[in-house]
C-alpha positions in Angstrom: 24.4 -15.1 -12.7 20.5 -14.9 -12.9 20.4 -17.8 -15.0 22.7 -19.6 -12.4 20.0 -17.9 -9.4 17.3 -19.6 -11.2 18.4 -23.1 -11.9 19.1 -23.3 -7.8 16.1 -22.0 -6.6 13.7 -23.5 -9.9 11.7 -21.2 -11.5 11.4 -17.8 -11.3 8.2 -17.3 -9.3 9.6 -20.2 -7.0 12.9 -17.5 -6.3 10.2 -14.6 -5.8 8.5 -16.6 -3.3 11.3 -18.1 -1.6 12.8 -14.5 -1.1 9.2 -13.2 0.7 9.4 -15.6 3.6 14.0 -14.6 3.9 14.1 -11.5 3.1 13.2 -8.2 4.3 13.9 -4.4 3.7 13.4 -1.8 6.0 12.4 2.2 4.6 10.2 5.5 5.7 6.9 5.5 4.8 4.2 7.7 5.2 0.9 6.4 6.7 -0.9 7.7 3.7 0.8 5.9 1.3 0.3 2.9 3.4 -3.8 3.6 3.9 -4.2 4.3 0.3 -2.1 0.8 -1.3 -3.1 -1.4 1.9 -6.6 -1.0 3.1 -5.9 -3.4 5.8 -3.7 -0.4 7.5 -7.0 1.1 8.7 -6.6 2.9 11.8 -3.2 4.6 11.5 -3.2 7.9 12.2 -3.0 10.1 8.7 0.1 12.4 8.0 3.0 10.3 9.7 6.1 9.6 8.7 7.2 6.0 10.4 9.6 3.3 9.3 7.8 0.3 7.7 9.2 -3.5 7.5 8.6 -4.5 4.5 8.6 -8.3 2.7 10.5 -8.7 -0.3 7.6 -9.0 -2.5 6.7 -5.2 -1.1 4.0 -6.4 1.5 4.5 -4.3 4.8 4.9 -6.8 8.2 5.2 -4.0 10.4 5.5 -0.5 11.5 7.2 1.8 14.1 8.9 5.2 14.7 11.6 3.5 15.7 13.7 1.7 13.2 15.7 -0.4 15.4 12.6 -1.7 17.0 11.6 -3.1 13.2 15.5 -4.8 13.0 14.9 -6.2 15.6 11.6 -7.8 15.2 12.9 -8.7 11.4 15.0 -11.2 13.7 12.7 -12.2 15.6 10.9 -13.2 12.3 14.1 -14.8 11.3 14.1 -12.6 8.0 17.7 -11.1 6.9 17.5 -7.5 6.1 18.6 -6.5 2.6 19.3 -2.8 0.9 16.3 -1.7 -1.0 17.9 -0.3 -4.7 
């Protein structure tokens, strides 16, 4: 199957990038994780537990405390949501 993955999409970092810009997962973070990998986070309160929207290579796109809100602005991003295993 991956082999059959890869000859549609090309090569394998071509798939990895191809799945940042469709694909999306959402899970809980804590903003301390989030301050310490992404300095760009900057600014969010310490010690919070939120839900992050997160590309599929692992970048964040967004935050919130509500996880619907984050759905919902995946769509408006046109990414599809996926299951993070």
């Amino acid at each position: 199957m991956r082999e059959i993955l890869t000859r549609m999409a090309g090569s394998k970092t071509e798939f990895r990038e191809f799945g940042k810009s469709s694909f999306a997962y959402l899970r809980k973070v804590k903003t301390d994780e989030l301050l310490n990998q992404f300095p760009e986070t900057e600014g969010l309160p310490v010690g919070l537990e939120l839900w992050g929207l997160f590309d599929a290579g692992g970048m964040p796109l967004a935050v919130a405390d509500d996880k619907n809100a984050l759905a919902e602005d995946a769509i408006d991003r046109e990414l599809m949501t996926v299951r993070r295993h």
